[in-house]
C-alpha positions in Angstrom: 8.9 19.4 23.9 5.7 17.5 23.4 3.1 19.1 21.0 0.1 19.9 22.8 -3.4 18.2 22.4 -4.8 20.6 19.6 -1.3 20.9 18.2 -1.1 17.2 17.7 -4.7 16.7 15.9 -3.6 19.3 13.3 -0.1 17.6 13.1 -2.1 14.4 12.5 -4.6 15.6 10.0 -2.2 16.9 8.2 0.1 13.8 8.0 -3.1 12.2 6.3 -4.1 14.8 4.1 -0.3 14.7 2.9 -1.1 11.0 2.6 -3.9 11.1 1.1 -2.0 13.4 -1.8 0.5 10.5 -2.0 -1.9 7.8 -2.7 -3.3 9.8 -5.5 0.0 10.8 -7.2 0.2 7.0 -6.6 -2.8 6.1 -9.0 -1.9 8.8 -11.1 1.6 7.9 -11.8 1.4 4.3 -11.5 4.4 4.5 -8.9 4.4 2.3 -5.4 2.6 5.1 -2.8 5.3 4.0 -0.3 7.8 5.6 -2.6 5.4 9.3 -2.3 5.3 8.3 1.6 8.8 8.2 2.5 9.9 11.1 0.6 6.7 13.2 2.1 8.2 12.0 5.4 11.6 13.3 4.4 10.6 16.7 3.5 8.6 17.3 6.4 11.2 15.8 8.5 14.1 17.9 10.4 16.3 17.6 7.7 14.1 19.6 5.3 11.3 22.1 6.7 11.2 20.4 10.1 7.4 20.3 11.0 7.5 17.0 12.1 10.4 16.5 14.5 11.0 13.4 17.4 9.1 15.4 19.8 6.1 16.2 17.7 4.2 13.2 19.1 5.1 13.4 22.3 4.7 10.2 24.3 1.6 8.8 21.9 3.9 8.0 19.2 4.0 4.2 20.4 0.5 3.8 21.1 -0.1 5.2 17.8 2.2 3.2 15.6 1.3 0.1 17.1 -2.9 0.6 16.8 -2.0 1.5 13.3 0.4 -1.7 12.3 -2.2 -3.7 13.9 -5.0 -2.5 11.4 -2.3 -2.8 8.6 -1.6 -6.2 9.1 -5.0 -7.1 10.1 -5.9 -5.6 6.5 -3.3 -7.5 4.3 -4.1 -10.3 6.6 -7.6 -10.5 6.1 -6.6 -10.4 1.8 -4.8 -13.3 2.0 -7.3 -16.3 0.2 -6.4 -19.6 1.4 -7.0 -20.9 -2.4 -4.7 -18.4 -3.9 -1.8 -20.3 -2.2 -2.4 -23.3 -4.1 -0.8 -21.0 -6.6 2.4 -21.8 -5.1 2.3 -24.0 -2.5 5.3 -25.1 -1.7 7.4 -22.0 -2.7 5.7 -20.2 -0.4 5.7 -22.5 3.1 9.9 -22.4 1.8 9.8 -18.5 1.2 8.4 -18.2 5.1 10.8 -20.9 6.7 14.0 -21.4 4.6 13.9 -17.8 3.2 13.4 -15.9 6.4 16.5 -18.0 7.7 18.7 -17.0 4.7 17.3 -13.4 5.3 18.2 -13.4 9.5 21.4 -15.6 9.4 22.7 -13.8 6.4 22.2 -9.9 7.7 23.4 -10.7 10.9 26.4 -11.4 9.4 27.0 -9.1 7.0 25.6 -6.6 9.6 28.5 -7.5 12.3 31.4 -7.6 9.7 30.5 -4.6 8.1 29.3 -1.7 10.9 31.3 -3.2 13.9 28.3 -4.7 15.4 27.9 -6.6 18.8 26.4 -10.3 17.4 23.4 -9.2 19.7 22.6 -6.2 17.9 23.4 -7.3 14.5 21.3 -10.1 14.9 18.4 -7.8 15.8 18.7 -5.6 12.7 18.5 -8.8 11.1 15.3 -9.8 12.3 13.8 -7.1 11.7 14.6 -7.6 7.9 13.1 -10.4 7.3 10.0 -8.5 6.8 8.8 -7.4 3.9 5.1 -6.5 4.7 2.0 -5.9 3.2 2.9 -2.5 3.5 5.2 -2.3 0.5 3.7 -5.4 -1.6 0.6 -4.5 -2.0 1.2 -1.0 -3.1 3.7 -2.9 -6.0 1.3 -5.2 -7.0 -1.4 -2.4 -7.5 0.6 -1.2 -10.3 2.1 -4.2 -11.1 -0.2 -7.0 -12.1 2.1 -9.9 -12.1 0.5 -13.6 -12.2 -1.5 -14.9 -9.5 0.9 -17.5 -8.3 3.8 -14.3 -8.0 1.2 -12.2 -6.2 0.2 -14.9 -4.2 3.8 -15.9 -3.0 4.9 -12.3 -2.3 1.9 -11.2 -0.3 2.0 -14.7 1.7 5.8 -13.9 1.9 5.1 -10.4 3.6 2.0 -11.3 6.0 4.1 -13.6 7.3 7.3 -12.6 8.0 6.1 -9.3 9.3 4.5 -11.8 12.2 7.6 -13.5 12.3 10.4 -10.5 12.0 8.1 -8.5 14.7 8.4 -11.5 17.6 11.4 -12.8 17.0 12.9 -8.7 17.3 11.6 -8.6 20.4 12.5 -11.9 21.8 16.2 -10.8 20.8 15.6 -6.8 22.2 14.5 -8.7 25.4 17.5 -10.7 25.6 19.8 -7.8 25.3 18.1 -5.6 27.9 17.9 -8.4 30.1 20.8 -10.1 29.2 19.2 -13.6 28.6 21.5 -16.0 26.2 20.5 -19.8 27.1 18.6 -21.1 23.5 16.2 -22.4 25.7 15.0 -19.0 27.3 15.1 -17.7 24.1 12.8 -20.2 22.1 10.3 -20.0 25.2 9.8 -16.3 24.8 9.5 -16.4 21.4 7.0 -19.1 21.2 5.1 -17.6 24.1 4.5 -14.9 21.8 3.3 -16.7 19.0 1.2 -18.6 20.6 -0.6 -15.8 22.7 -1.0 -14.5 19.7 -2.3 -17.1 18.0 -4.8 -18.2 20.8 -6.0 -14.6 21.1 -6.9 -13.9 17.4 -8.2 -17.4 17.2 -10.8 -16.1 20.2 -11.5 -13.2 18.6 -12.3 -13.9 14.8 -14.7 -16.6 16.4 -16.5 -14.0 18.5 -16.2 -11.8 15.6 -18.1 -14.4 12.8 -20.5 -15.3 15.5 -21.9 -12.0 15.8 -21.7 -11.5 11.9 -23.5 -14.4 11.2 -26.0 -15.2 14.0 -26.6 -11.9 15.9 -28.9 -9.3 14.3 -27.0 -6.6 13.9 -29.3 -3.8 13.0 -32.2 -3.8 10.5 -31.1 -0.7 9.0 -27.5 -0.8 9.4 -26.3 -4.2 9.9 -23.4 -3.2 6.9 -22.0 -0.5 9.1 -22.7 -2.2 12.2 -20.5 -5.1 10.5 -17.6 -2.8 9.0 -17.5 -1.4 12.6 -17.8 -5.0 14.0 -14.1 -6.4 12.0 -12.3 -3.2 12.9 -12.9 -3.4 16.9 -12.3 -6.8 17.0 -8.8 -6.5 15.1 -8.1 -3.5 17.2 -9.3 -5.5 20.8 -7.2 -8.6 19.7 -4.0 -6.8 18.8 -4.8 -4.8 23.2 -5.8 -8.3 24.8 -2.4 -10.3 23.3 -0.2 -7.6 23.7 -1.6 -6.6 27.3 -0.4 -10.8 27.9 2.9 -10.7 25.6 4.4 -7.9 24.7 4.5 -7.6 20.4 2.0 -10.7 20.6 -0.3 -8.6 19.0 0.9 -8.5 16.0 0.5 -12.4 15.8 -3.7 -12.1 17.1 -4.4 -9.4 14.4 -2.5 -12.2 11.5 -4.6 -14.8 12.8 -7.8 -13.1 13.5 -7.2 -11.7 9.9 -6.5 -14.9 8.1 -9.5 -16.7 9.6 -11.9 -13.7 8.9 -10.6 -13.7 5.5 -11.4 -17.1 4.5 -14.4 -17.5 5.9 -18.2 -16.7 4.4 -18.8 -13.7 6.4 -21.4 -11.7 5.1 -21.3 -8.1 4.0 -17.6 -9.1 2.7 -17.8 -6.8 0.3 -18.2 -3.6 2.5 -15.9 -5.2 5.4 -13.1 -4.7 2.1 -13.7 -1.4 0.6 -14.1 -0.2 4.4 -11.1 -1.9 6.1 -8.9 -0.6 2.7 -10.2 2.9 3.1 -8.9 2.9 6.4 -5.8 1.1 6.2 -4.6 3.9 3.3 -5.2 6.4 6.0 -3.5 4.8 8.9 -0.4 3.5 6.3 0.1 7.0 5.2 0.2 8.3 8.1 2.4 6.0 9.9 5.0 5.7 7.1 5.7 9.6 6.7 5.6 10.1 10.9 8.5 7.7 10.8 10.4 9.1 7.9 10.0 12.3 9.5 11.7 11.1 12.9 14.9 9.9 10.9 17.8 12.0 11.2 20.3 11.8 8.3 23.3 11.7 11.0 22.0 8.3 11.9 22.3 7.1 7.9 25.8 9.1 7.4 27.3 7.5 10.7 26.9 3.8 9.0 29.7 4.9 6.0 30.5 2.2 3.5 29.7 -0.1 6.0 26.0 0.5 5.5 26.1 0.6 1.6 28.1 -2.7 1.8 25.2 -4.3 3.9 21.6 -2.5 2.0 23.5 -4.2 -1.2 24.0 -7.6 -0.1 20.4 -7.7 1.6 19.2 -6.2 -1.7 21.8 -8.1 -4.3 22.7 -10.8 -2.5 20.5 -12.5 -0.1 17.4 -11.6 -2.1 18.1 -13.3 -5.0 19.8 -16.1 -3.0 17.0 -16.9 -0.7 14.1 -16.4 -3.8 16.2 -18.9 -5.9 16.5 -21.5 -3.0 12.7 -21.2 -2.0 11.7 -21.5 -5.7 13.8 -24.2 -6.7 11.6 -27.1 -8.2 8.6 -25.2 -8.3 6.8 -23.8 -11.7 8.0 -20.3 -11.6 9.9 -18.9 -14.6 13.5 -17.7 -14.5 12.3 -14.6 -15.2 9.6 -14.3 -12.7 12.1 -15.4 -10.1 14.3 -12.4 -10.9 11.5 -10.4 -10.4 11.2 -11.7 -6.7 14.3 -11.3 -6.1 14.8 -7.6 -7.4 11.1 -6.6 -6.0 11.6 -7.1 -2.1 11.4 -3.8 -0.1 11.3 -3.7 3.9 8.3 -1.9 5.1 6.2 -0.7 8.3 7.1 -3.5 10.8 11.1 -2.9 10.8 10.9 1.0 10.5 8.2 1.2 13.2 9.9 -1.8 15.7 13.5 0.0 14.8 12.2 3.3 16.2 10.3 2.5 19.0 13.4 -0.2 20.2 16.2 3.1 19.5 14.3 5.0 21.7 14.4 2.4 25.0 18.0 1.5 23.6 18.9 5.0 24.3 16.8 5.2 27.6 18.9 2.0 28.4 22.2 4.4 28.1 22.9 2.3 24.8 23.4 6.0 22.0 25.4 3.2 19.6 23.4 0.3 19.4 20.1 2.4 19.0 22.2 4.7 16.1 23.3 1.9 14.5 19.9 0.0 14.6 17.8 3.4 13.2 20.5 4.2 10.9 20.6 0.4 9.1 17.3 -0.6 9.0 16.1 2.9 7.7 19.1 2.5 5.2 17.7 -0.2 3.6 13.6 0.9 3.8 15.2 4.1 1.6 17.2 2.5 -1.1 14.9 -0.6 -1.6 11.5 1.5 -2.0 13.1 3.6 -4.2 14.9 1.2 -6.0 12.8 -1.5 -5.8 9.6 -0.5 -5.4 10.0 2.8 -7.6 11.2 0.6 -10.1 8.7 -2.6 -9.8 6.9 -1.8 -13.1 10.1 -1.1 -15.4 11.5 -4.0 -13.9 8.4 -6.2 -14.8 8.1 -5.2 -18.0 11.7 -5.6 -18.5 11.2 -9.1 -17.5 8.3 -9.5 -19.2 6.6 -11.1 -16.3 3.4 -8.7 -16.4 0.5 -11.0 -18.4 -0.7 -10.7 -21.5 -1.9 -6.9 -21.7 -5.6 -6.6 -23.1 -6.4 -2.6 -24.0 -10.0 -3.0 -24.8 -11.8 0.3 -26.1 -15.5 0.9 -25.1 -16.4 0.7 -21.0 -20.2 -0.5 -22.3 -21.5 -3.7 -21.4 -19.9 -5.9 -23.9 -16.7 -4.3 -22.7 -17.3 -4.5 -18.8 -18.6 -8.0 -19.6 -15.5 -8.9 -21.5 -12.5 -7.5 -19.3 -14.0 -9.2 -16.1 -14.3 -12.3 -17.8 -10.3 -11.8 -18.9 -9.4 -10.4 -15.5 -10.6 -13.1 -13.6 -8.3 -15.7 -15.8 -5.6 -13.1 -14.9 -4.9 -11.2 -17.7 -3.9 -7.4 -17.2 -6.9 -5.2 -19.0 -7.2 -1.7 -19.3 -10.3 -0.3 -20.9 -10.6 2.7 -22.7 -13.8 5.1 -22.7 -15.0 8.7 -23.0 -18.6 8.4 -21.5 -18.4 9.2 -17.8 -21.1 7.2 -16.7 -19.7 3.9 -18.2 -16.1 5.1 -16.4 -18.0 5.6 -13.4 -19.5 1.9 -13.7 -16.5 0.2 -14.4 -14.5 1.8 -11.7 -16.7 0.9 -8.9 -16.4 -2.6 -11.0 -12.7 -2.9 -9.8 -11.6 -2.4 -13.7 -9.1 0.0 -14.5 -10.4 2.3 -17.3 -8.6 5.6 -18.9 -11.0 8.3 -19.6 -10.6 9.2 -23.3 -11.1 9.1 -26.9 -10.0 5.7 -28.0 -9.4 7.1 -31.7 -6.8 9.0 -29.9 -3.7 7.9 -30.5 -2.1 9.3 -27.6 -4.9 8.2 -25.6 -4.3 4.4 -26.8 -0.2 5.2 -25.9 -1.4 6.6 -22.5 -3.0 3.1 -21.7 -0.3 1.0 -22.6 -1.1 -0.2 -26.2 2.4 -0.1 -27.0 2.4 -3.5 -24.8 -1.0 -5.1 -25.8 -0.7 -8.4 -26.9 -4.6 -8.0 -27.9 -6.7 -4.8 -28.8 -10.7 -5.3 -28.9 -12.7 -3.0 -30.0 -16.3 -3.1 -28.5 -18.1 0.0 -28.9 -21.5 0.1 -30.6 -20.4 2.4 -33.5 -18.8 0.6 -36.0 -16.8 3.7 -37.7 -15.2 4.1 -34.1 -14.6 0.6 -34.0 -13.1 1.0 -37.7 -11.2 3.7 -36.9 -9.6 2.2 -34.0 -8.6 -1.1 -35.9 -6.4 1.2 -38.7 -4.6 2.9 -35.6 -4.2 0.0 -34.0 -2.5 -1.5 -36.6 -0.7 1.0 -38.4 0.6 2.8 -34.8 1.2 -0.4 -32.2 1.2 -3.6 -34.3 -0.4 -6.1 -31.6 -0.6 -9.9 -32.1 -4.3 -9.6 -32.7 -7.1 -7.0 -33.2 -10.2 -7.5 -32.7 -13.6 -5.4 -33.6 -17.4 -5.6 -32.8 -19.2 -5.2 -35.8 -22.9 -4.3 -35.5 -24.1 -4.1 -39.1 -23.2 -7.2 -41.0 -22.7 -5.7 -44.1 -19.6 -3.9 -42.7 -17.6 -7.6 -41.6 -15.8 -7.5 -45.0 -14.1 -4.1 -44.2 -12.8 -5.0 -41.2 -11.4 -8.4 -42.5 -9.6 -6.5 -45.3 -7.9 -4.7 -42.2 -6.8 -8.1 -41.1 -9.6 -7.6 -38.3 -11.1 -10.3 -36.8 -14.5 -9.1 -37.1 -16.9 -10.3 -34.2 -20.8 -9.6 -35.8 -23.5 -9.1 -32.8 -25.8 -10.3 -35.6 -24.1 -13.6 -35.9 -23.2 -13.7 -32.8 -26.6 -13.7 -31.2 -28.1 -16.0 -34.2 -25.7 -18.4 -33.3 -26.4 -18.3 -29.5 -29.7 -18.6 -29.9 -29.0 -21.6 -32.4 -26.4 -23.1 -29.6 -29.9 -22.7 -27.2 -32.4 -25.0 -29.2 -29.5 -27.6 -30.6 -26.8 -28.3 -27.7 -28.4 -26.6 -24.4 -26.0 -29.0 -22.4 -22.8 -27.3 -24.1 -24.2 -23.9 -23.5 -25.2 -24.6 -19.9 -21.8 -25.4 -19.4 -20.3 -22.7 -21.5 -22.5 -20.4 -19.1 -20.4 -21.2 -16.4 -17.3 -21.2 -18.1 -14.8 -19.3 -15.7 -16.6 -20.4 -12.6 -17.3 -24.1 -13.2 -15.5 -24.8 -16.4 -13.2 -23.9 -18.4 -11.5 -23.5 -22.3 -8.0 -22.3 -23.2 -6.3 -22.6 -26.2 -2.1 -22.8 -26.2 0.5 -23.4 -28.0 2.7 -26.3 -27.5 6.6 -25.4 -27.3 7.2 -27.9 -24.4 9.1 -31.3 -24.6 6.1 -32.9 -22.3 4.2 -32.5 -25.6 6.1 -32.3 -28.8 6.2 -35.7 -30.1 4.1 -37.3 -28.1 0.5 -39.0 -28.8 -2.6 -38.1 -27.0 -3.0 -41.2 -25.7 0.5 -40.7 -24.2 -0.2 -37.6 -23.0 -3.8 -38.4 -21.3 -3.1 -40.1 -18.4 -0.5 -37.1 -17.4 -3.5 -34.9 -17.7 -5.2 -33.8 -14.5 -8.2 -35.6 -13.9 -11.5 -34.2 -15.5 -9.7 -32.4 -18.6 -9.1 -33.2 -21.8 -7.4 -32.4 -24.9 -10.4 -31.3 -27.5 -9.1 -29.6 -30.2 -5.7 -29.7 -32.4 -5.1 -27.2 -34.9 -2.3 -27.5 -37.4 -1.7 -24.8 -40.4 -4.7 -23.7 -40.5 -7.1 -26.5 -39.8 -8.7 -27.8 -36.6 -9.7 -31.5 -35.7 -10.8 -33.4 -32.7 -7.9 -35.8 -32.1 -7.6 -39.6 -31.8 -5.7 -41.3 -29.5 -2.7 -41.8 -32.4 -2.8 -38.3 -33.1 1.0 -37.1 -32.3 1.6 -33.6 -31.5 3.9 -31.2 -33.3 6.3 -28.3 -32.5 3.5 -24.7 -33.1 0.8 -26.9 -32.7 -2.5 -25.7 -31.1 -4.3 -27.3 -28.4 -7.6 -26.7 -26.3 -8.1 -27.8 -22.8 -11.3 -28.6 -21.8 -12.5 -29.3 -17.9 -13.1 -27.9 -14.8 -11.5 -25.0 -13.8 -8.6 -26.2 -11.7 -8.0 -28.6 -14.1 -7.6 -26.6 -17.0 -5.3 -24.8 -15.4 -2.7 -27.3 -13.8 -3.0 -28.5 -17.7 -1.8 -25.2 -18.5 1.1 -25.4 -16.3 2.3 -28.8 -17.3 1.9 -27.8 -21.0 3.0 -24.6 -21.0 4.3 -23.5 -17.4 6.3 -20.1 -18.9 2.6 -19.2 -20.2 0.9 -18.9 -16.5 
């Protein structure tokens, strides 16, 4: 029986404040949300203390789900930088094409050999697992901060292939209910979706920027007015295209997100926090409504049969289609693995599977809509809480998380420092007791741990049995002492290194094996670096932005052996090779200078340069 009006706004609130708990067990635990979701779901479902049942919704369940995908993929959409895919450019256009083929072609089949499966249906379960969605990505790579070009690849992966999973499911749906089967029917409906879709969020995002950028949108409130602006527009273009083309929504809210996204609309920054505020709402939600709907009789009907085909999908054509995408491209064995071990289904499939059982069943079809529920939820379970509840200890197995930089004191110097490291990629975690300076550097977008960083549990807590580095920044040099000995004598990382503020204290760090960074000497030297080379520090100013230094060792056969005036001309353009240091001493090569194994170079050039250098010297390194 469907829930009344006021029965359904306190079913609703409390789905989000139940959501709302997840995503904070989430943070706390450093565990995917998605894996707190769909067990919330569970427990609330009929198969625990049935509150939320298939009737709780009544008849607004699909208007519900499908307002709420469209702000979720409109959110991951509008996340997705155009210049982060030149972290991977070519993995990722193969991940999206070749991939998703591997994904369909291969489920279908293992789907109709394994459960009994009409071709029909089996292909339909398997477009609907292409997807992997922002849904369950982003919520990994929260907790898991992998490099930029892995990042870049998976969330370009899910965006997508949620797009193309959604269509192409109900391109197929259509053709079983109407019992369509020519190629040619089929490719027309399926690219009359994508291109209403595409036509509709292209009209939309440019009504959208016009309005943000040359209408006055309030003199008080032109932030909110703007916030509110982004959300009705990905909410009006998801209506219009699916009010054309049914499921071409999902395609207008991609593309209006995409576009919005990499444009220079102004009050970005608000548009963000706002639009992920709201997406954590809707996502929880939506992901523990559907978890509640499943029945376990759906999941028990598949048998072996649905084991045999959630472990091929997961162990099979994973790994199969990662490794073929990949191929050629600078990723490291090891951060392939992680791809293909880290690729749980999300919102698209379990929200498309549910609302499709429901007209299969209306259709007089009780098998194919079991079968489709049962399989697709079957492999949403055991990949979020395999995958996904496992991303980190996966990761770290791997060692594909960068170098970890546990960096005690939240102060200036500190805040300073860890956004400089962040935004080269590393993975920092600062450590500090003073609220205020947590306060700050949260609302910074660091992560910081709240606590005494002469604690050694406190230090554990943070990771600093994985720091590569530990820096000490604080402005009292017996804390800063103090957290050098436990450093050393408790975790052992690669290097330590301390603020000093009083010069007279430098030796009693070195003794530790510290290296000791002296404000004093520090600032006379800056201030030296001002009145004899303002060139070098103008450009040192900038470094990160504009330019950019890094040191690294060379391992690789491009290098070893070779001369720098071999190795020049296979540089990127505007970067050079400035500094060699061998056993202990440094010198600014010659063209006949011929590198050795352990040798250390510096890269200096522009930033994009540097960096491409990096990967050609070093790819295993970034």
């Amino acid at each position: 029986m469907a829930a009344g009006g006021g029965n359904l706004i306190t079913l609703v609130a409390a789905l989000i404040g139940v959501g709302v708990v997840a995503q904070i067990l989430s943070d706390r635990f450093q565990i995917p949300s998605v894996v707190f979701l769909l067990a919330s779901g569970v427990i609330l479902g009929p198969e625990v203390l049935g509150i939320v049942g298939p009737d709780s919704f009544g008849n607004a369940l699909s208007a519900i789900v499908g307002l709420s995908v469209a702000i979720i993929v409109f959110e991951g959409a509008f996340h997705l930088r155009i210049d982060r895919l030149r972290q991977a450019p070519t993995a990722t256009v193969k991940l999206v094409t070749v991939g998703a083929a591997i994904a369909f072609v291969g489920t279908t089949v293992v789907v109709h050999y394994a459960l009994g499966a009409g071709w029909a249906v089996a292909a339909l379960i398997g477009a609907l697992l292409i997807a992997t969605g922002p849904t369950v990505i982003t919520p990994i790579l929260g907790v898991v901060p992998v490099r930029n070009r892995v990042g870049a690849a998976l969330e370009t992966e899910g965006i997508v292939n949620d797009v193309t999973a959604a269509i192409l499911a109900v391109v197929i749906f259509e053709a079983i209910i109407q019992d369509v089967r020519a190629p040619g029917e089929l490719f027309a409906l399926f690219t009359e979706r994508l291109g209403t879709g595409i036509v509709v969020g292209l009209a939309v995002a440019a009504v959208v920027f016009y309005a943000l950028r040359y209408v006055d949108l309030s003199p008080g409130n032109a932030p909110q007015n703007a916030r509110l602006l982004v959300l009705g527009g990905a909410l009006v273009a998801y209506g219009a295209a699916d009010a054309v083309a049914t499921e071409a929504g999902i395609a207008a809210v991609a593309t209006a997100g995409i576009l919005l996204g990499n444009a220079d609309v102004p009050y970005e920054d608000e548009i963000t926090d706002f639009k992920g505020d709201v997406t954590l709402i809707v996502l929880s939600f939506v992901f523990i409504a559907l978890a509640a709907l499943l029945q376990f009789e759906y999941l028990l009907g598949l048998g072996l049969g649905g084991l045999i085909v959630a472990a091929v999908v997961a162990l099979v054509l994973r790994p199969l289609l990662v490794f073929v995408s990949t191929r050629g491209d600078r990723f490291t064995q090891e951060e392939r693995l992680f791809m293909s071990f880290v690729g749980p289904r999300g919102i698209i499939p379990a929200s498309v599977a549910t609302l499709f059982a429901v007209e299969f069943r209306a259709e007089g079809m009780p098998e194919a809509a079991s079968i489709l529920v049962g399989t697709v939820f079957l492999v949403i379970f055991l990949t979020v809480a395999l995958e996904a509840g496992l991303a980190r200890q996966i990761a770290e197995f791997l060692d594909v998380i960068p170098m970890r930089v546990i960096i005690i004191g939240a102060g200036n110097v500190g805040r300073t420092l860890a956004r400089r490291l962040e935004g080269r990629g590393e993975n920092v975690v600062l450590i500090e007791r003073d609220v205020n300076n947590v306060e700050q550097a949260r609302n910074a977008g660091l992560t910081v741990h709240h606590g005494d960083g002469t604690d050694t549990e406190v230090l554990r807590s943070a990771g600093a049995e994985n720091a590569k580095i530990v820096a000490t920044t604080t402005g009292d040099d017996d804390v800063n002492l103090l957290v050098a000995q436990l450093a050393e004598s408790k975790f052992a990382p690669e290097m330590i290194l301390a603020r000093v503020n009083n010069p007279d204290n430098v030796d009693a760090f070195e003794d530790l094996g510290v290296r000791a960074i002296s404000s004093v000497d520090a600032t006379a030297m800056a201030f030296d670096d001002y009145i004899e080379r303002p060139s070098l520090v103008n450009w040192m100013s900038e470094m990160g932005h504009e330019g950019e230094v890094q040191e690294i060792e060379v391992t690789s056969d491009e290098l070893v052996g070779k001369s720098i005036s071999e190795i020049g001309p296979k540089l990127p353009p505007r970067c050079l090779i400035a500094l060699v240091s061998r056993n202990g001493q440094t010198i600014v090569p010659d063209g006949s200078c011929t590198l050795e194994h352990g040798d250390r170079i510096t890269f200096i050039g522009d930033n994009e340069s540097v960096a491409e250098a990096l990967d050609f010297a070093h790819p295993e390194k970034n």
